[in-house]
C-alpha positions as CSV (number, residue, x, y, z in Angstrom):
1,X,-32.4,-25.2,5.9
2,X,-29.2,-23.4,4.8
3,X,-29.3,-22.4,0.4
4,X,-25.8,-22.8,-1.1
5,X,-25.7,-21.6,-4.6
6,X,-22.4,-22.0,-6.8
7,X,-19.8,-19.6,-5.3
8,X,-20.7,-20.6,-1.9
9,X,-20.5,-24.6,-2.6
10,X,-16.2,-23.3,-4.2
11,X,-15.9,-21.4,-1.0
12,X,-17.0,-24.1,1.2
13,X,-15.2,-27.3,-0.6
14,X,-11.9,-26.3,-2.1
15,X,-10.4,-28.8,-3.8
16,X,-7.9,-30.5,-1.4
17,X,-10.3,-31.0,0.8
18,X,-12.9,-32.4,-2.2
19,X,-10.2,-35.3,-3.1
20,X,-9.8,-36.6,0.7
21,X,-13.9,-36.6,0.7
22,X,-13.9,-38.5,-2.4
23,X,-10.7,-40.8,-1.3
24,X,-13.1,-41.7,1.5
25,X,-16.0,-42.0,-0.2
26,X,-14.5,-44.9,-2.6
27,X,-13.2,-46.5,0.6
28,X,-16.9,-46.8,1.8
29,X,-18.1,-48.3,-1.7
30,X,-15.4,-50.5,-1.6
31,X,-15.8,-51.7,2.3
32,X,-19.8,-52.1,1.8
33,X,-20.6,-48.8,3.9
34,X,-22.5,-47.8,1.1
35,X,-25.9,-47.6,-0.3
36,X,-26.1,-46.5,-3.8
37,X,-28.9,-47.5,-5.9
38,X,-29.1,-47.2,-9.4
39,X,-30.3,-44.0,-10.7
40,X,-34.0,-43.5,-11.3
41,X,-34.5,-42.2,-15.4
42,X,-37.9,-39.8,-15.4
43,X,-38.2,-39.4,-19.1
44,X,-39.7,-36.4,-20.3
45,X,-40.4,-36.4,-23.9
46,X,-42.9,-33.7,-23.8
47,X,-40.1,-31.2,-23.5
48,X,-37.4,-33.3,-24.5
49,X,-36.0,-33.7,-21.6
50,X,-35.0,-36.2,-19.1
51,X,-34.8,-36.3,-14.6
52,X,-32.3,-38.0,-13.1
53,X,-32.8,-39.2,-9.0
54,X,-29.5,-40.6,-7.4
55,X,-29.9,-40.9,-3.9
56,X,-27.3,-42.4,-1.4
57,X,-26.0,-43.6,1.9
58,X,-22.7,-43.6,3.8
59,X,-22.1,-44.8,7.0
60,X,-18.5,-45.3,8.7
61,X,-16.9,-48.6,10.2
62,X,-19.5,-48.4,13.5
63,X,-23.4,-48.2,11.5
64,X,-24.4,-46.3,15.0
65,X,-22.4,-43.2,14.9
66,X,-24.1,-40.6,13.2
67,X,-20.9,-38.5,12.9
68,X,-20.0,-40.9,10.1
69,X,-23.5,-40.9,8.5
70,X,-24.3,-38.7,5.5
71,X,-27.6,-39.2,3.4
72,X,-28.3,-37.0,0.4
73,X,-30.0,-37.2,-3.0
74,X,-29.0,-35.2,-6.3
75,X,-31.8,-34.5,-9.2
76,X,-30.2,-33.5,-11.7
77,X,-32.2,-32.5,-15.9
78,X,-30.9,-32.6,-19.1
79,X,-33.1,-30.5,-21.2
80,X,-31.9,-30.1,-25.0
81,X,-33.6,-27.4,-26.0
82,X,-32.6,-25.3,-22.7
83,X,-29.7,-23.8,-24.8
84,X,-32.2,-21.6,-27.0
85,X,-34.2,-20.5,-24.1
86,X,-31.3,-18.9,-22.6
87,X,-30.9,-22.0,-19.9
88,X,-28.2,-24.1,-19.4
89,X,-28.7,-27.4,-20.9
90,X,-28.0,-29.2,-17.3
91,X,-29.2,-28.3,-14.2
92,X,-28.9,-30.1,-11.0
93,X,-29.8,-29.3,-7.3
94,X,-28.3,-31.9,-4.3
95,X,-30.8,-31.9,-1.5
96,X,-28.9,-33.0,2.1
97,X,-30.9,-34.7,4.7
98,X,-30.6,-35.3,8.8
99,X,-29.2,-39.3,8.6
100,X,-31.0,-39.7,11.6
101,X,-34.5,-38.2,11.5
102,X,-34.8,-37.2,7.6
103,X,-35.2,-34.0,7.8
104,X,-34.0,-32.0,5.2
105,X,-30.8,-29.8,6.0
106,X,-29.4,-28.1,2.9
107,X,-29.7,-27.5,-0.8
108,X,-26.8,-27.1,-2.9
109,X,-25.8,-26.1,-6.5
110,X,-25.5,-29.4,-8.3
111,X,-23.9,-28.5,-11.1
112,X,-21.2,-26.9,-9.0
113,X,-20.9,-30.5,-7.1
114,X,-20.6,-32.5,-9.9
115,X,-17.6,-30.5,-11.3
116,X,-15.6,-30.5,-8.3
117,X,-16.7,-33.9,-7.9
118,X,-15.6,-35.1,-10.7
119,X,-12.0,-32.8,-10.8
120,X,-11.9,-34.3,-7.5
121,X,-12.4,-37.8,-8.5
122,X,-9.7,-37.2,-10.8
123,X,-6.9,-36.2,-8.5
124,X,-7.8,-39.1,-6.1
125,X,-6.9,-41.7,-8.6
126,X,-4.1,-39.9,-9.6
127,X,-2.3,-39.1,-6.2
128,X,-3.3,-43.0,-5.5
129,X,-2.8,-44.7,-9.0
130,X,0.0,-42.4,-10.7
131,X,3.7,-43.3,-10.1
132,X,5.8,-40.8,-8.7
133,X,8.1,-40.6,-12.2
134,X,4.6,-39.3,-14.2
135,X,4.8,-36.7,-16.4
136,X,2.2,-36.9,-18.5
137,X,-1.6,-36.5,-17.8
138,X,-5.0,-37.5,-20.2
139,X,-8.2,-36.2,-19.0
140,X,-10.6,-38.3,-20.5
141,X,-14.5,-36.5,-21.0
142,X,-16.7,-33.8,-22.8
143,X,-18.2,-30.9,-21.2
144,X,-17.6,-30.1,-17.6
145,X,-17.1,-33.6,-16.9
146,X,-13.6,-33.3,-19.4
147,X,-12.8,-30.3,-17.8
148,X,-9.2,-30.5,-15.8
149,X,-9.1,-28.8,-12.8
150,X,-5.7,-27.8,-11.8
151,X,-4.5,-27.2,-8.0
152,X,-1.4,-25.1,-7.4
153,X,1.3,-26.2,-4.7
154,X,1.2,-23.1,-2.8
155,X,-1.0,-20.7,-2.0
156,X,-1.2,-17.1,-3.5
157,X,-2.2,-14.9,-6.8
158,X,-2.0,-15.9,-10.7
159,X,0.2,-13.2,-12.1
160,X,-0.1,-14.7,-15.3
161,X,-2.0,-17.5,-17.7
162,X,0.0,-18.8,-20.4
163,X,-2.2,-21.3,-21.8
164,X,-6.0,-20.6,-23.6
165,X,-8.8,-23.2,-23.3
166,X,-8.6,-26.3,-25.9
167,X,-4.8,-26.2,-26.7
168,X,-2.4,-28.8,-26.1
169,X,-0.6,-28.9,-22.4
170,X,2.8,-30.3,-22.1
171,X,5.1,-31.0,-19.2
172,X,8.0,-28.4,-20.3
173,X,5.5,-25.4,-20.9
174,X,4.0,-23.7,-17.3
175,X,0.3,-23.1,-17.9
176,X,0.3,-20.6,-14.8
177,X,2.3,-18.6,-12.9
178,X,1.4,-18.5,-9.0
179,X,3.3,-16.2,-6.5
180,X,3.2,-16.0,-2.7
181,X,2.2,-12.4,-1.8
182,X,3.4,-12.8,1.4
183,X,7.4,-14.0,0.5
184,X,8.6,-11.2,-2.0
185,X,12.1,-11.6,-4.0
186,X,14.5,-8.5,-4.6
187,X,16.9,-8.8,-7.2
188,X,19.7,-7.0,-7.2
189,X,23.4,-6.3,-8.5
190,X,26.1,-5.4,-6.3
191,X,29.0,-2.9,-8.0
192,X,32.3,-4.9,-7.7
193,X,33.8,-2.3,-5.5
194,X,31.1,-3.0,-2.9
195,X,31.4,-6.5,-2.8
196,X,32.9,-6.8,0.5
197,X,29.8,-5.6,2.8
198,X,27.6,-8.2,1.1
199,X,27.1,-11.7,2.8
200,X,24.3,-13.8,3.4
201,X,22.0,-13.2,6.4
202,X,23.0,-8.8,6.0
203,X,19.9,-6.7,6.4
204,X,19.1,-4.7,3.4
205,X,17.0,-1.6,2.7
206,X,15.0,-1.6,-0.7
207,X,13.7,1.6,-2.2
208,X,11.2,1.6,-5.5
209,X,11.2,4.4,-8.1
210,X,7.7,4.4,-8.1
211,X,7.1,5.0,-4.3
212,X,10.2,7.1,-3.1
213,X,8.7,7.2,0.3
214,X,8.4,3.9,0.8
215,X,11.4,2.0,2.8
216,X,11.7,-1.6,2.9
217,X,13.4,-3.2,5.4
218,X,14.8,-6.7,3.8
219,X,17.5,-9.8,4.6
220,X,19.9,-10.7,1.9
221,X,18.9,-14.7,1.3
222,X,21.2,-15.4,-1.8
223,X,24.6,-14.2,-2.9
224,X,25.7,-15.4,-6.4
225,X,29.0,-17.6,-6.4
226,X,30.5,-15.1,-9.1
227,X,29.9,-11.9,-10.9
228,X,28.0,-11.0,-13.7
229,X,31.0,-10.8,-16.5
230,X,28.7,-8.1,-18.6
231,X,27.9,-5.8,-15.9
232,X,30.8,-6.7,-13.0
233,X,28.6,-6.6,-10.9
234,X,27.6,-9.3,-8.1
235,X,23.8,-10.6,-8.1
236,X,22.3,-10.5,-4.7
237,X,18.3,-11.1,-3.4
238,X,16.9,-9.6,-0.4
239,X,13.9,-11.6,0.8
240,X,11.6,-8.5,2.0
241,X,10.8,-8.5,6.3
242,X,7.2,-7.2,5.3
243,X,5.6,-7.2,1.7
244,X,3.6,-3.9,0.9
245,X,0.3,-4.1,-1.0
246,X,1.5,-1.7,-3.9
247,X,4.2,-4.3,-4.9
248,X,4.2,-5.7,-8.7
249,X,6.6,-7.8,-10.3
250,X,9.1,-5.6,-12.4
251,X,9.0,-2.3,-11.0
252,X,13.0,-0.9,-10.5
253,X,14.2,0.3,-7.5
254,X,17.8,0.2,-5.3
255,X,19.1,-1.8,-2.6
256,X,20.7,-0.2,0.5
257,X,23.5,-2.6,1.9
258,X,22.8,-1.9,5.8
259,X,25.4,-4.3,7.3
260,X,25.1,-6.7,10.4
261,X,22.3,-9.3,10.5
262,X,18.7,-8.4,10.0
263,X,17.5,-9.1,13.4
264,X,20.7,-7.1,15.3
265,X,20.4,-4.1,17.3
266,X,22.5,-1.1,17.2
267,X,23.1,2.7,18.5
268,X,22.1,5.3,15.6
269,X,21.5,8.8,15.4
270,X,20.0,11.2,12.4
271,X,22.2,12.2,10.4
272,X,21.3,15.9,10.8
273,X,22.9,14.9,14.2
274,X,26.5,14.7,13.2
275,X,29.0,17.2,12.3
276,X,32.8,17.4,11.4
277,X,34.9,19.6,14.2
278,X,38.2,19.8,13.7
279,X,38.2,16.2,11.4
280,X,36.4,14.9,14.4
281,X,32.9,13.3,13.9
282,X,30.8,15.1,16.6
283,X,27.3,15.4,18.0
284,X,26.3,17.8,20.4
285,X,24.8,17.1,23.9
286,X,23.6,19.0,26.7
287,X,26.2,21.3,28.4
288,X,25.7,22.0,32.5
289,X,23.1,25.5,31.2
290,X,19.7,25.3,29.8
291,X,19.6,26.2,26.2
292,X,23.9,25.1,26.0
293,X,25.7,22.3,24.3
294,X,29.1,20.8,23.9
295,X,30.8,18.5,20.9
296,X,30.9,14.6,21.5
297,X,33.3,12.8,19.7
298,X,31.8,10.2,18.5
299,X,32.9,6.6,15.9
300,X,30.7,6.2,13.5
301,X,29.7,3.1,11.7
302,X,27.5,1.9,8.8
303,X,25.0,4.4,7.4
304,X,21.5,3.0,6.1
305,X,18.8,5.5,4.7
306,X,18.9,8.7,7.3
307,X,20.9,7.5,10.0
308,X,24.4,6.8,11.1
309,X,25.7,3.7,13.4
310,X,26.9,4.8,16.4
311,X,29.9,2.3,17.7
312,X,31.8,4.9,20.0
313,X,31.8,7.8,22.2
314,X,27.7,7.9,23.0
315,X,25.6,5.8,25.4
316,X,22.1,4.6,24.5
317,X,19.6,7.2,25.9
318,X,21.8,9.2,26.3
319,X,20.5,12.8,25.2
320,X,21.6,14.8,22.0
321,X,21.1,17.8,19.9
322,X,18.9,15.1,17.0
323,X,19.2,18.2,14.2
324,X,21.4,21.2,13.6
325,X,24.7,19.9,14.0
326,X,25.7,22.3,11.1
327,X,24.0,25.0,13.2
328,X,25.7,24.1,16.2
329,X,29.0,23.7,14.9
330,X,29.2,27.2,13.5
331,X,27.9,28.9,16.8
332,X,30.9,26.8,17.8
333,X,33.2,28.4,15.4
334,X,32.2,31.8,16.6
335,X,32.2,31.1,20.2
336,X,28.5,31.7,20.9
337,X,27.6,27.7,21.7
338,X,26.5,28.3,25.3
339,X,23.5,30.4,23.4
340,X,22.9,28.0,21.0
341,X,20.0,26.1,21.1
């Protein structure tokens, strides 16, 4: 027999799937595929105290298949005076039972039921009852029966809770804030004299004060229609290719402007590969001797984080001197390239 206690009960009904259950469950009631006695009162006076037995039956449109069957019984004790012996004042245990043979199959936290029950019974009637225009919501109850159990559209991490326990909600006030850790937002502001190289669908670099090693690689997603008239400066954000861990909301950083779509492929080199000969970009590659090199003229193009585009003059694979182009352009000067290495 398998032991559920409270965090294990959360982990294994969240709460979308606890309001389809419970949907379902009233459907049965309602058809007559449901056995639901009334509850048996054990009073305890002795310790003023008091047992409650609800047992129950559920069975799906065909009575013979067992798939559909569930059979369970919840005890469940209000002592009064549990409170001073250090107890709480309700506890409840659900006991789970075989449908066909009786045998018993698993105990479960009540008390950890009946909440999500009843949160669960809640957002039923509301997703069924509610019209779609609603904007206001009562929750009726004291106790962990009144509690209101709130699910958020998406999944991620509360970043921050903006509301305490017992004050008023209201529709225009957010009571959480949920974000995606696996879709991160750059913002950013483009100088007015870079303008031109921005466009939606460009692939971005973004580098954080707080990590200068890190690089990463992002797609610009939003361009604002017009400039920022304090700053002149052009409001982009770069939706980031792969989130890191260390990310929080508000640290600073820069945005490189790389050019070309995210996904496109281009030449590049280092940039320790390219020198200026005679106002010629150049690289060197391997001359006819070991241990010799010539100039390449080259044409470069965009330049993000250490390397330059390549759009002229090289073939990919092709091989190259990848550092000491300064090196190689003074042996150059002096006339002792072919012993350059």
């Amino acid at each position: 027999m398998r032991f559920l206690n409270a965090a294990d009960v959360r982990a294994a009904l969240p709460m979308r799937d606890a309001i389809e259950a419970m949907k379902l469950a009233f459907s049965a009631f309602s058809a007559g595929r449901a056995d639901v006695p009334p509850r048996i009162h054990l009073g305890i006076p002795q310790n003023d105290g008091i047992s409650l037995v609800m047992p129950s039956f559920v069975w799906g449109d065909d009575p013979q298949c067992l798939a559909d069957q569930a059979l369970a019984v919840k005890v469940a004790s209000v002592f009064e005076r549990n409170p001073a012996r250090g107890h709480a004042r309700i506890q409840a245990a659900v006991l789970v039972f075989d449908p066909q043979t009786g045998r018993p199959e698993a105990l479960l936290d009540g008390a950890t039921i009946t909440a999500i029950r009843t949160g669960a019974a809640s957002g039923a009637a509301t997703d069924l009852l509610s019209r779609s225009d609603s904007r206001t919501l009562a929750v009726f109850g004291a106790g962990t029966a009144g509690e209101l159990q709130l699910r958020s559209p998406i999944d991620g991490v509360v970043v921050a809770v903006q509301a305490t326990l017992g004050e008023t909600a209201s529709a225009d006030r957010a009571a959480f804030i949920v974000t995606d850790p696996s879709r991160v937002w750059v913002r950013g502001n483009v100088p007015e004299l870079e303008i031109a190289r921005v466009e939606v669908g460009s692939a971005a670099i973004v580098r954080l004060h707080a990590f200068p090693d890190l690089s990463l690689p992002g797609t610009i997603v939003y361009v604002a229609p017009a400039l920022d008239e304090h700053t002149r400066s052009l409001p982009i954000r770069v939706s980031l290719a792969r989130p890191d861990a260390r990310l929080r909301s508000g640290l600073f950083g820069s945005v490189e402007l790389v050019g070309g779509a995210a996904d496109e492929r281009v030449l590049v080199v280092p940039i320790d590969a390219v020198a200026s000969v005679e106002g010629q970009t150049t690289v060197f590659v391997p001359a006819g001797e070991p241990n010799t090199f010539r100039p390449q003229a080259v044409e470069l193009g965009r330049r993000a984080g250490g390397y330059y585009e390549i759009r002229g003059g090289l073939a990919e694979g092709a091989p190259l001197a990848v550092s000491g182009a300064f090196t190689l352009k003074s042996a150059l000067q002096s006339g002792e390239l072919g012993e350059a290495d």
